[in-house]
VMD Tcl script that draws the C-alpha trace (Angstrom):
set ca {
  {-14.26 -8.14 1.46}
  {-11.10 -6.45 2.08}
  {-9.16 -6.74 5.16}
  {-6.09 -4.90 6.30}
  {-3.19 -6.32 6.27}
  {-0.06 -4.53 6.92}
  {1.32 -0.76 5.64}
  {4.79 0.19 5.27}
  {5.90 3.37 5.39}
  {8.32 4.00 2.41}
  {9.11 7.96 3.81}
  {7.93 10.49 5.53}
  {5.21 11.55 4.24}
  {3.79 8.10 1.81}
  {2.92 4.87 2.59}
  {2.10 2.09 1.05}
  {-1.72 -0.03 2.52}
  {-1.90 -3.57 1.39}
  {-5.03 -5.24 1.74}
  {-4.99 -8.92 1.16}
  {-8.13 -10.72 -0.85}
  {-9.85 -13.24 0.62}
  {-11.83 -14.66 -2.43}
  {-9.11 -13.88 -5.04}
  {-6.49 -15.16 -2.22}
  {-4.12 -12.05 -3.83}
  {-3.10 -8.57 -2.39}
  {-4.09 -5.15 -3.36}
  {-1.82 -2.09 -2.60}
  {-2.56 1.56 -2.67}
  {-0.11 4.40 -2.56}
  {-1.33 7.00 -0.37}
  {1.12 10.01 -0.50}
  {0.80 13.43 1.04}
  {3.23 14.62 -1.48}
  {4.98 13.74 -4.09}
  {7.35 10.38 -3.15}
  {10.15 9.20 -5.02}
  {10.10 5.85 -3.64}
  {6.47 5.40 -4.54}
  {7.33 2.96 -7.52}
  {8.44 0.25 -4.85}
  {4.87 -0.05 -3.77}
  {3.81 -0.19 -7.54}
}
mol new
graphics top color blue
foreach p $ca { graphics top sphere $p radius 0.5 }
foreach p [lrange $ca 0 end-1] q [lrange $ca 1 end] { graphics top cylinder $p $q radius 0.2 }
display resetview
């Protein structure tokens, strides 16, 4: 099960959704950009 945990935005238009692991107890982030992002790789 996933749960939400906090997003950051990293710029105008991309931001960066962690979602935190219960079972693993670890986090999982997603880049989510409506265009291309520069600062993308701080997510990564």
């Amino acid at each position: 099960m996933l749960h939400l945990f906090v997003f950051v935005v990293l710029s105008f238009n991309c931001l960066c959704i962690c979602f935190f692991r219960t079972y693993k107890w670890m986090f999982q982030c997603v880049i989510v950009c409506v265009d291309k992002c520069q600062w993308a790789w701080l997510c990564a």
